[in-house]
SESE-431118 format. One line per field, with one value per residue (C-alpha): residue number from 1; residue in three letters; chain; x negated, y, z negated. Coordinates in nm, 3 decimals. Each point is the difference from the previous one (the first is absolute). Layout:
REM residues N
seq	[NUM,...]
type	[Ala,...]
mol	[A,...]
x	[X,...]
y	[Y,...]
z	[Z,...]
//
This chain:
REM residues 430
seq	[1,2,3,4,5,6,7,8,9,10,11,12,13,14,15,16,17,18,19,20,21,22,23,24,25,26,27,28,29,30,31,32,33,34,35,36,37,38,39,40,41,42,43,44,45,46,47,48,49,50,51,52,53,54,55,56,57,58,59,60,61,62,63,64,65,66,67,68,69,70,71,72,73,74,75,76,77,78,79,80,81,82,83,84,85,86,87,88,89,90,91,92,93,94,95,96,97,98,99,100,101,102,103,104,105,106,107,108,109,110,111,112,113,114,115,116,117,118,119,120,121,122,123,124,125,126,127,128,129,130,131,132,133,134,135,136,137,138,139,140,141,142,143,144,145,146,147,148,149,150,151,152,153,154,155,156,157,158,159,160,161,162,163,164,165,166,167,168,169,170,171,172,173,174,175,176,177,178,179,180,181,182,183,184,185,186,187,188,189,190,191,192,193,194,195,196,197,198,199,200,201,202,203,204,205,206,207,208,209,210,211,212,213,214,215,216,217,218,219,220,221,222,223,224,225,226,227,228,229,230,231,232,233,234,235,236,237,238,239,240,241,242,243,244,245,246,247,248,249,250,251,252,253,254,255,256,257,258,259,260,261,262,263,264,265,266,267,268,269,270,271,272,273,274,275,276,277,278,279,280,281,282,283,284,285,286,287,288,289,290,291,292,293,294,295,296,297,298,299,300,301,302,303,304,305,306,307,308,309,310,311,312,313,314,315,316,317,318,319,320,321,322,323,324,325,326,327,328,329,330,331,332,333,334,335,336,337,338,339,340,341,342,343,344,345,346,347,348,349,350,351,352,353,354,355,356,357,358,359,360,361,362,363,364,365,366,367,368,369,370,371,372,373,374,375,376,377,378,379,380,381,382,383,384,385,386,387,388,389,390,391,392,393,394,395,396,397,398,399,400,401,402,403,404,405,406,407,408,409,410,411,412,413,414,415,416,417,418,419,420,421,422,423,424,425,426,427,428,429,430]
type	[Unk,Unk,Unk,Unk,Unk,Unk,Unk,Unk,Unk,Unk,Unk,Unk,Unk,Unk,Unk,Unk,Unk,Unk,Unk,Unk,Unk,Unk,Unk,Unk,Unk,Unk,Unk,Unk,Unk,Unk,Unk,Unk,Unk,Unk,Unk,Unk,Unk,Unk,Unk,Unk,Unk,Unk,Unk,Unk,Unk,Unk,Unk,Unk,Unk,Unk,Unk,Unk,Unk,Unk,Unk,Unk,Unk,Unk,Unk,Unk,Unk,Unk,Unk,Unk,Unk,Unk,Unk,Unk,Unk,Unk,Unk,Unk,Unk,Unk,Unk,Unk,Unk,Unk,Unk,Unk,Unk,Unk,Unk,Unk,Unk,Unk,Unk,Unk,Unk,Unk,Unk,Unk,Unk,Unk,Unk,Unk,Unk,Unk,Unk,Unk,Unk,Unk,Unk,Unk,Unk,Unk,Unk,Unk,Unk,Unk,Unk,Unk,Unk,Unk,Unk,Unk,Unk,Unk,Unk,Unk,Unk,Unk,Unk,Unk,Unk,Unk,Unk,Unk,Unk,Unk,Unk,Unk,Unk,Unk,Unk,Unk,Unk,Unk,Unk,Unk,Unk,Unk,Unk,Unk,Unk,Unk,Unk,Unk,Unk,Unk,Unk,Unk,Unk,Unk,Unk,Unk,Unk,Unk,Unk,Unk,Unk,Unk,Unk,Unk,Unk,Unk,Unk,Unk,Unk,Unk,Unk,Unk,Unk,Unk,Unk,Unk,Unk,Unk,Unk,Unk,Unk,Unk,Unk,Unk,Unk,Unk,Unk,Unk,Unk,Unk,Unk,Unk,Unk,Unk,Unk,Unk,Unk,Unk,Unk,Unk,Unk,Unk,Unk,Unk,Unk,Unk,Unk,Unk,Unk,Unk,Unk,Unk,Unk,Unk,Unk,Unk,Unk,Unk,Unk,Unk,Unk,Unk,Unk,Unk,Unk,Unk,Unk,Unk,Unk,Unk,Unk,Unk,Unk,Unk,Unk,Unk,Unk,Unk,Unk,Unk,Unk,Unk,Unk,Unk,Unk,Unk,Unk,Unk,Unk,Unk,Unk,Unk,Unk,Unk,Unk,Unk,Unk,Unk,Unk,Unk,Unk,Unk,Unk,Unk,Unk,Unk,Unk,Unk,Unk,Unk,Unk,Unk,Unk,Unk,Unk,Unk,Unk,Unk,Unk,Unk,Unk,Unk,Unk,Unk,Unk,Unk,Unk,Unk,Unk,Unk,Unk,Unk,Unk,Unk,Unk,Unk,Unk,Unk,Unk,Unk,Unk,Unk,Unk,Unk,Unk,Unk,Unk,Unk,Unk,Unk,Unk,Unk,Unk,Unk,Unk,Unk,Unk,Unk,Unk,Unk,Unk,Unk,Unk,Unk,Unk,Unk,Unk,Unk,Unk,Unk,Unk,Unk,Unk,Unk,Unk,Unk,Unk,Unk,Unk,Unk,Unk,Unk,Unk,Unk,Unk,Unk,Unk,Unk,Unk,Unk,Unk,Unk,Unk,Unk,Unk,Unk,Unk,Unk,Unk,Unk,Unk,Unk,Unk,Unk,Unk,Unk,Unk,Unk,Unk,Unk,Unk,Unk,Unk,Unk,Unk,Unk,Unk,Unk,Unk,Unk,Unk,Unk,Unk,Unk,Unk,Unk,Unk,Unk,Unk,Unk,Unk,Unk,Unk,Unk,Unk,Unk,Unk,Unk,Unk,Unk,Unk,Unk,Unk,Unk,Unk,Unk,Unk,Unk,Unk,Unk,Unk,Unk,Unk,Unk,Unk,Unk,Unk,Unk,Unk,Unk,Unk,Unk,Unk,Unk,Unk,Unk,Unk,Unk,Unk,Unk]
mol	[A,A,A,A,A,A,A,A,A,A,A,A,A,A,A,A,A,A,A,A,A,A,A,A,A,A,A,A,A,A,A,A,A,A,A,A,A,A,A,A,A,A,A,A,A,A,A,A,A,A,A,A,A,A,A,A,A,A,A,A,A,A,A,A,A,A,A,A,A,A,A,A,A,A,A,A,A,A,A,A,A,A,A,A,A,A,A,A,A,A,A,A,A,A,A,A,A,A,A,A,A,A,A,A,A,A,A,A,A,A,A,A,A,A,A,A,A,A,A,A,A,A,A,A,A,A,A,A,A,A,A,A,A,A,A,A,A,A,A,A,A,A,A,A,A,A,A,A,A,A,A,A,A,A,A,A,A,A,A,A,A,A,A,A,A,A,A,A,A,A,A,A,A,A,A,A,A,A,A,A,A,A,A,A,A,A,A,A,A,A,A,A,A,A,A,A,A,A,A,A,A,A,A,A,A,A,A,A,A,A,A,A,A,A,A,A,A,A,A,A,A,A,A,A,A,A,A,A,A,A,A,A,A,A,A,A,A,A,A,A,A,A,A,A,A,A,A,A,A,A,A,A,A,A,A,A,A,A,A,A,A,A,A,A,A,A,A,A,A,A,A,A,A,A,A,A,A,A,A,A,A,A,A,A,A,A,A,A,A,A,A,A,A,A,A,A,A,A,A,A,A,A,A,A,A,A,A,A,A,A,A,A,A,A,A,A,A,A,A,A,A,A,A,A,A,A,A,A,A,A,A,A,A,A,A,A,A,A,A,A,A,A,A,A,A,A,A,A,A,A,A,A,A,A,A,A,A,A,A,A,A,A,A,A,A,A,A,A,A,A,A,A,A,A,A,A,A,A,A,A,A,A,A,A,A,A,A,A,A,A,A,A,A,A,A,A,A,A,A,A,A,A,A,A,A,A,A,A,A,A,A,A,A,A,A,A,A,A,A,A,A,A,A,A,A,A,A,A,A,A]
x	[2.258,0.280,-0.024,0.330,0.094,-0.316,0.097,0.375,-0.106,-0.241,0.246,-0.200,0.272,0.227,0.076,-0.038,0.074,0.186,-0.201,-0.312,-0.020,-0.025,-0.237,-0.268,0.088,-0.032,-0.368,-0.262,0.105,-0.181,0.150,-0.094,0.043,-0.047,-0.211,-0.026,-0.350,0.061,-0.172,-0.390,0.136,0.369,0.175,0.226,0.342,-0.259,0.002,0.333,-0.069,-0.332,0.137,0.208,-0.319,-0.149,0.253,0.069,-0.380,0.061,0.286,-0.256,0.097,-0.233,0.038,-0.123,-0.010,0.031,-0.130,0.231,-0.248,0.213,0.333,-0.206,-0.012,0.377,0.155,0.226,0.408,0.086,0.057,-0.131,0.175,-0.263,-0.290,-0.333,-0.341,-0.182,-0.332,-0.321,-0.154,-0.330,0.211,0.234,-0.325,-0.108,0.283,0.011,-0.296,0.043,0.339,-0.125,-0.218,0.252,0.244,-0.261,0.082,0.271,-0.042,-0.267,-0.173,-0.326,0.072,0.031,0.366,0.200,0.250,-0.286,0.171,-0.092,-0.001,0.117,0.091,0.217,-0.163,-0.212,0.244,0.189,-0.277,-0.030,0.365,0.181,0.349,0.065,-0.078,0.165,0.382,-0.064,-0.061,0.124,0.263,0.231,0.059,0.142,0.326,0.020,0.295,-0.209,-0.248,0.293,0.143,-0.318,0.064,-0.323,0.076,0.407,-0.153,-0.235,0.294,0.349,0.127,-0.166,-0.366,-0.203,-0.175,0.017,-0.265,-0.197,-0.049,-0.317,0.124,0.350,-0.265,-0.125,0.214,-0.111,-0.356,0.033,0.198,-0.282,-0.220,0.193,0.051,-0.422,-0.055,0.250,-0.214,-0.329,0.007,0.357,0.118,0.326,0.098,-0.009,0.028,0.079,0.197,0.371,-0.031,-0.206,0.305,0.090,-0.355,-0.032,0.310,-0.066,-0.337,0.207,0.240,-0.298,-0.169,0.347,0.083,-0.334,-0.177,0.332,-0.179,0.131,-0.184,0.120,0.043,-0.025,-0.019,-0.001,0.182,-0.157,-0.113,0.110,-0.031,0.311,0.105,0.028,-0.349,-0.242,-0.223,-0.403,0.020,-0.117,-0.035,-0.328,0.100,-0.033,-0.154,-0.309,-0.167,-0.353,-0.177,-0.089,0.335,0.139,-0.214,0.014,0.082,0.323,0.080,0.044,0.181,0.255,0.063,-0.008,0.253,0.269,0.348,0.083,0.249,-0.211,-0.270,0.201,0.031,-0.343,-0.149,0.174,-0.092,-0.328,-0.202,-0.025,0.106,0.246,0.339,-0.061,-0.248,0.149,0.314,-0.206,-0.167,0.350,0.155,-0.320,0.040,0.385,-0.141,-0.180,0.033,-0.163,-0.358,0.079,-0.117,0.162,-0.113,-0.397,0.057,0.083,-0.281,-0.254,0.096,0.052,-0.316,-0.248,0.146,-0.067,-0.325,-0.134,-0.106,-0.219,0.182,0.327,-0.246,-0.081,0.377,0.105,-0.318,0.108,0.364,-0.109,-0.203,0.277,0.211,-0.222,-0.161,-0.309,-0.329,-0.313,-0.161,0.294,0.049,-0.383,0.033,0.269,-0.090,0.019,0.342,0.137,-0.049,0.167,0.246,0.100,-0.075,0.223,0.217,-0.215,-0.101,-0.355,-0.298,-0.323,-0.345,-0.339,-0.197,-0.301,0.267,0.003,-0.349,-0.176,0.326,0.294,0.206,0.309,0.190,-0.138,0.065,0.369,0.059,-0.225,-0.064,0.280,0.400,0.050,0.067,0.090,-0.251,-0.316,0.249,0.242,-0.325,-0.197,0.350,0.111,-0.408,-0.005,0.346,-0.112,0.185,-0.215,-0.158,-0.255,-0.039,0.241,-0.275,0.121,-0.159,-0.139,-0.128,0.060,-0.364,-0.039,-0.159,0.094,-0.265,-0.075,0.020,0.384,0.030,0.220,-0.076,-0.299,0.257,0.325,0.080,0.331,0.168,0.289,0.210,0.217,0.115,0.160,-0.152,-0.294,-0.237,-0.286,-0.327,-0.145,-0.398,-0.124]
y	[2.367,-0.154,-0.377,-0.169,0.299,-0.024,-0.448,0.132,0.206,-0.260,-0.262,-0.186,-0.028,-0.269,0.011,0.121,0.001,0.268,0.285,-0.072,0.252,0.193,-0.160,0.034,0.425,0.034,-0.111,-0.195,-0.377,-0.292,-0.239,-0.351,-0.247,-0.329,-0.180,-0.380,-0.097,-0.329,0.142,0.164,0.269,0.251,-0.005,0.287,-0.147,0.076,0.373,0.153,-0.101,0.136,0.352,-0.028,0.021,0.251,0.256,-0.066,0.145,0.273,0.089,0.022,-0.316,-0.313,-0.300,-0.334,-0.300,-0.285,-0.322,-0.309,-0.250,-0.192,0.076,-0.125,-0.317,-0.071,0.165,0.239,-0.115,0.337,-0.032,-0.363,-0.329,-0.210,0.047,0.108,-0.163,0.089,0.083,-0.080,0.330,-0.012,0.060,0.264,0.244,-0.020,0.106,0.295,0.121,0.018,0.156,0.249,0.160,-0.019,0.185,0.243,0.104,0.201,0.071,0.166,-0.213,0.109,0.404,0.163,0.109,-0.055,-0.232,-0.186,-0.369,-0.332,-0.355,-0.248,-0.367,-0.163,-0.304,0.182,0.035,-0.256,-0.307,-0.037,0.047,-0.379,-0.070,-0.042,0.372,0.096,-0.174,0.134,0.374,0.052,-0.327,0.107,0.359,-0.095,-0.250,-0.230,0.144,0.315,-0.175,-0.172,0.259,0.149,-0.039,-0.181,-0.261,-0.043,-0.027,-0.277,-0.209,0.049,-0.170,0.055,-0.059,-0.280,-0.008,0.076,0.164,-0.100,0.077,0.145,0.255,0.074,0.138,0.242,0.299,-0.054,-0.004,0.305,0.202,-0.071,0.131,0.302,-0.012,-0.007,0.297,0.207,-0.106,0.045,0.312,0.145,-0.140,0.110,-0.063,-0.256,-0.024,-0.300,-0.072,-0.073,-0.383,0.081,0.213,-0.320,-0.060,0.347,0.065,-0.291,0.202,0.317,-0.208,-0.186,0.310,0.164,-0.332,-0.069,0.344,0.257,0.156,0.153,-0.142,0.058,-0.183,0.141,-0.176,0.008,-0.125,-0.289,0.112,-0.180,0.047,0.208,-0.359,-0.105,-0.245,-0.043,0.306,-0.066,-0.335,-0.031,-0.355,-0.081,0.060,0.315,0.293,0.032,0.261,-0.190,0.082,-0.373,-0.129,0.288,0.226,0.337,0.019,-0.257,0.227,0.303,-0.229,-0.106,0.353,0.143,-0.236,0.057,0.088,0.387,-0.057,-0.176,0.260,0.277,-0.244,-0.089,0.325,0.098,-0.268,-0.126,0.362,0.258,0.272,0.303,-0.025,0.331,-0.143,-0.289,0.103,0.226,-0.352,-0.166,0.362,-0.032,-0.399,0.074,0.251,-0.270,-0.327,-0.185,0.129,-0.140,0.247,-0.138,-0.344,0.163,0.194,-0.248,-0.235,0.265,0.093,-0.377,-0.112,0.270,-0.039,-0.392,-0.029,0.365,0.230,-0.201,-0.317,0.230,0.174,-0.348,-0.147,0.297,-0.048,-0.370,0.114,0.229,-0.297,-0.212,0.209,0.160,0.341,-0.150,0.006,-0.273,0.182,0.011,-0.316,-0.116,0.142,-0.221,-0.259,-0.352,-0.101,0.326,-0.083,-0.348,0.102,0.275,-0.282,-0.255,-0.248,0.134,-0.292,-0.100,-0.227,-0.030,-0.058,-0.092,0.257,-0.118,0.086,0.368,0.035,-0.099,0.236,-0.130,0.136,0.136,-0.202,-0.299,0.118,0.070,-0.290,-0.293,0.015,0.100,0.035,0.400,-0.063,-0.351,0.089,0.168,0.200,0.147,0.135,0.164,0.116,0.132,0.128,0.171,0.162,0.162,-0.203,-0.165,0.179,-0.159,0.134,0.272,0.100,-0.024,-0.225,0.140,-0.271,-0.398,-0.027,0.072,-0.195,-0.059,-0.028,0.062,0.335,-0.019,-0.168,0.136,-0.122,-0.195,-0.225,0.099,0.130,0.138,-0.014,0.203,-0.090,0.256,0.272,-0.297,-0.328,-0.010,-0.319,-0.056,-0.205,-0.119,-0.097,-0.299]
z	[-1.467,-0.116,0.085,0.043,0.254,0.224,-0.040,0.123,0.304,0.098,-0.036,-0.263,-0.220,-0.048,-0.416,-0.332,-0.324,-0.174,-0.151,0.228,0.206,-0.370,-0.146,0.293,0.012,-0.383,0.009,0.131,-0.007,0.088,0.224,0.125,0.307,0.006,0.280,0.075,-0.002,0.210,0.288,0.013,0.202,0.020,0.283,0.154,-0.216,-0.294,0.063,-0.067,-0.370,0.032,0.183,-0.319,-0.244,0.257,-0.029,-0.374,-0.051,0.285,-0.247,-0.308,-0.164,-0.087,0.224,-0.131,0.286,-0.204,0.183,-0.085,-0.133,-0.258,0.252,0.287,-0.190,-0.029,0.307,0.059,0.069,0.131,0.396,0.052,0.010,-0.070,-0.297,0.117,-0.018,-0.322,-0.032,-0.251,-0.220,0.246,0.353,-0.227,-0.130,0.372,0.153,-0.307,0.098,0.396,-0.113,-0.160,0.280,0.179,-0.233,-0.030,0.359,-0.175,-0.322,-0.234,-0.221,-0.093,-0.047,-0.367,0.076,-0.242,0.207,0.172,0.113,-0.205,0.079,-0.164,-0.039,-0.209,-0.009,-0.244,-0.258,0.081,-0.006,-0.391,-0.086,-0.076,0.102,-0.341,-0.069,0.331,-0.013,-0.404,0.052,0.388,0.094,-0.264,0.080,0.353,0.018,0.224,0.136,0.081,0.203,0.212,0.101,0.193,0.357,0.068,-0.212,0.118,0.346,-0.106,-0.192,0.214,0.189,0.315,-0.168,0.223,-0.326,-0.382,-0.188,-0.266,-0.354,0.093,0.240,-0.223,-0.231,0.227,-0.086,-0.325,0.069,0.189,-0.237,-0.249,0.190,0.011,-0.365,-0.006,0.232,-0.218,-0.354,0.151,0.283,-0.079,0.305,0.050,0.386,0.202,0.427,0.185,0.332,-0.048,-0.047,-0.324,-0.145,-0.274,-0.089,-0.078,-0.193,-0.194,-0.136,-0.044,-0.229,-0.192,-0.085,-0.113,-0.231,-0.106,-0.072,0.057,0.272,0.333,0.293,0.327,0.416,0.326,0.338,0.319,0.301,0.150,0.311,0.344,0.373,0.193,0.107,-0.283,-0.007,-0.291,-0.022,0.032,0.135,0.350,0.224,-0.138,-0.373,-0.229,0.069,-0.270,-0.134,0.002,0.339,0.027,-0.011,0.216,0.209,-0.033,0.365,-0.049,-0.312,0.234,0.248,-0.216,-0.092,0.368,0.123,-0.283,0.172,-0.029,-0.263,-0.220,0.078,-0.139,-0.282,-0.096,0.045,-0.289,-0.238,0.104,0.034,-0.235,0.279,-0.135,0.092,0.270,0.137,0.073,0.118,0.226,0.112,0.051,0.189,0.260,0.077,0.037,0.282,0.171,-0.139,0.291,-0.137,-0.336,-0.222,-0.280,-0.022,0.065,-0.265,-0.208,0.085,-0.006,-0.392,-0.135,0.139,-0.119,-0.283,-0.057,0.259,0.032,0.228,0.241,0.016,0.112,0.220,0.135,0.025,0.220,0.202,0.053,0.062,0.311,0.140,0.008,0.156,0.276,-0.151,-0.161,0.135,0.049,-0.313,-0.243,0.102,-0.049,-0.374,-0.124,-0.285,0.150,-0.227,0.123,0.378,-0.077,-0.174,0.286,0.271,-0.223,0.272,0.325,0.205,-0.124,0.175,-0.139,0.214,-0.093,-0.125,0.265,0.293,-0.119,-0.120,0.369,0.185,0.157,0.332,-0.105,0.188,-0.104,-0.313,0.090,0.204,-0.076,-0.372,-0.123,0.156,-0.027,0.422,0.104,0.351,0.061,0.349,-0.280,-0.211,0.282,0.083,-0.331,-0.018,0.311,-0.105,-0.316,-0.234,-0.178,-0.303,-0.267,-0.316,0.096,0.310,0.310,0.149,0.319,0.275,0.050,-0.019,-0.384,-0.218,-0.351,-0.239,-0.383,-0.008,0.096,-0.359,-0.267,-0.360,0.196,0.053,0.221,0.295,0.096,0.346,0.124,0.276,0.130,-0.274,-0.243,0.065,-0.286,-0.063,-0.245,0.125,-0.292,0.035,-0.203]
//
């Protein structure tokens, strides 16, 4: 396949550099992407980049993910206003190796092929070199002039900056472009993928490794990817969306992707699954038909999430999804995980009651009415009751005189209490 046409259709392309598109048909060409290791986990703004690498070995060329240990260390200018917080080499190798399973999500590692993916960090090659040997064999190949003229850094010192930038983050581009330099010495690295902001840091390796060694290295990025009004991509109210399950339940992760607008459905699909272009606009042509039944947007979620949390835990997220929204049952609903049933029953109204109330049997309406506020009277819950509107555990539950005891516990611990076909509260036993 040819690469930077199956980037085009899928709108993954924002820029390259002349005679790249050449270079990756003539042969098999290793290419790299830089990740910041600041974090022990990616999140979803992580994984265009990573698509990137993912289609670059689909292609037949050699991907190497190269964790920024020594880059993590200074911070990046490109797209902040402010430097970063830096961290010590102990936090960096743990974040590189939590990275790395996840990376491995997506690419091939471990196989014999010939283009199997490699990790690496630059701190590695970069902790024993001095500054002295640095500004000697690197610092004078790039002018000054060269490096101010990078839109990252005229961002960071015109006249609209809140503040300047330091010497230690002017060096950046420098830093980077060596490590460019490096990948093209040791693994023939040719290409290198980034989103649009990283266009200057990346240019500045092309031109090192064209001054320094007279080779021809070459940039492609993408478009950095928004929301259709114009909002920051991945970031939801609580934060980012991560790729670790304990820092974002799988369930969440097929939220967020279920309740994308249509527009950026149509969007995402294409960059964030490795679907063929017929089959998705097949996808696209059937939620056009019917858009109220979101195909799209399920489609989506279903492929993204098996292919970060697998099989069961997708399994387990649409499960959760129909119990939310009225189609589940008591036993799907018995089989989710205790952080999944949270994290579906996130904001309902909660009360907790001894675990001695439950074990010896309780009334429902006392249970209703007196121990906790579900119905500010006993008259409204034997009204409600009698009514049929009152369900626990997704059971209907059948007569006023019910007791609720431990075998109506979920997780050995909750109970869950539907009002009406919306109104949902969690009883928590302690």
């Amino acid at each position: 396949m040819n690469f930077v046409k199956e980037m085009e259709w899928r709108g993954m392309l924002h820029n390259l550099t002349a005679g790249a598109e050449e270079q990756l048909q003539k042969e098999s060409t290793t290419g790299y992407l830089g990740i910041d290791p600041t974090a022990d986990s990616l999140h979803i703004g992580h994984l265009v980049g990573v698509m990137m690498l993912k289609h670059l070995q689909a292609c037949g060329h050699k991907p190497i993910a190269l964790v920024g240990g020594a880059t993590g260390m200074i911070g990046d200018p490109s797209g902040k206003s402010a430097e970063r917080n830096l961290l010590d080499e102990a936090t960096l190798r743990h974040n590189q190796q939590c990275l790395k399973k996840q990376l491995a999500l997506f690419l091939d590692f471990d196989s014999n092929a010939e283009n199997a993916a490699i990790l690496v960090n630059n701190y590695d090659w970069m902790k024993n070199y001095s500054f002295l040997e640095f500004i000697r064999d690197i610092g004078k190949h790039i002018t000054v002039n060269y490096m101010m003229s990078k839109d990252s850094v005229k961002k960071r010192l015109g006249d609209d900056a809140k503040v300047g930038m330091s010497f230690t983050e002017f060096t950046y581009q420098l830093v980077q472009g060596f490590d460019f330099l490096h990948l093209y010495r040791t693994y023939n690295c040719k290409v290198q993928v980034g989103g649009s902001d990283q266009w200057g840091n990346i240019t500045t390796g092309t031109e090192l490794i064209r001054r320094k060694v007279q080779g021809e290295a070459h940039a492609i990025t993408c478009p950095l990817i928004t929301k259709a009004d114009g909002t920051k991509f991945g970031k939801t109210e609580s934060g980012n969306v991560w790729l670790d399950p304990k820092k974002t339940s799988p369930y969440k992760f097929y939220q967020f992707w279920l309740n994308v607008s249509d527009d950026d459905a149509q969007k995402y699909i294409k960059i964030f699954t490795m679907l063929p272009q017929t089959e998705i606009e097949i996808v696209i042509g059937e939620h056009r038909e019917a858009p109220q039944h979101r195909v799209l947007q399920r489609r989506l979620a279903h492929e993204i999430t098996k292919m970060v949390h697998g099989e069961a835990e997708l399994t387990a997220a649409i499960e959760a999804t129909n119990i939310l929204f009225g189609s589940g049952s008591t036993s799907s609903l018995a089989e989710l995980s205790k952080d999944t049933f949270l994290a579906v029953f996130e904001g309902v109204p909660q009360f907790s009651v001894p675990a001695q109330l439950i074990e010896q049997g309780v009334p429902i309406i006392e249970l209703l009415a007196t121990h906790t506020a579900i119905f500010s009277s006993k008259g409204e819950a034997r009204k409600m009751l009698q009514g049929g509107g009152v369900s626990i555990n997704k059971s209907k539950v059948e007569g006023i005189d019910t007791v609720v005891s431990t075998k109506d516990l979920l997780n050995n611990t909750f109970i869950l209490v539907q009002k009406g076909k919306k109104n949902y509260f969690v009883i928590e036993v302690k």
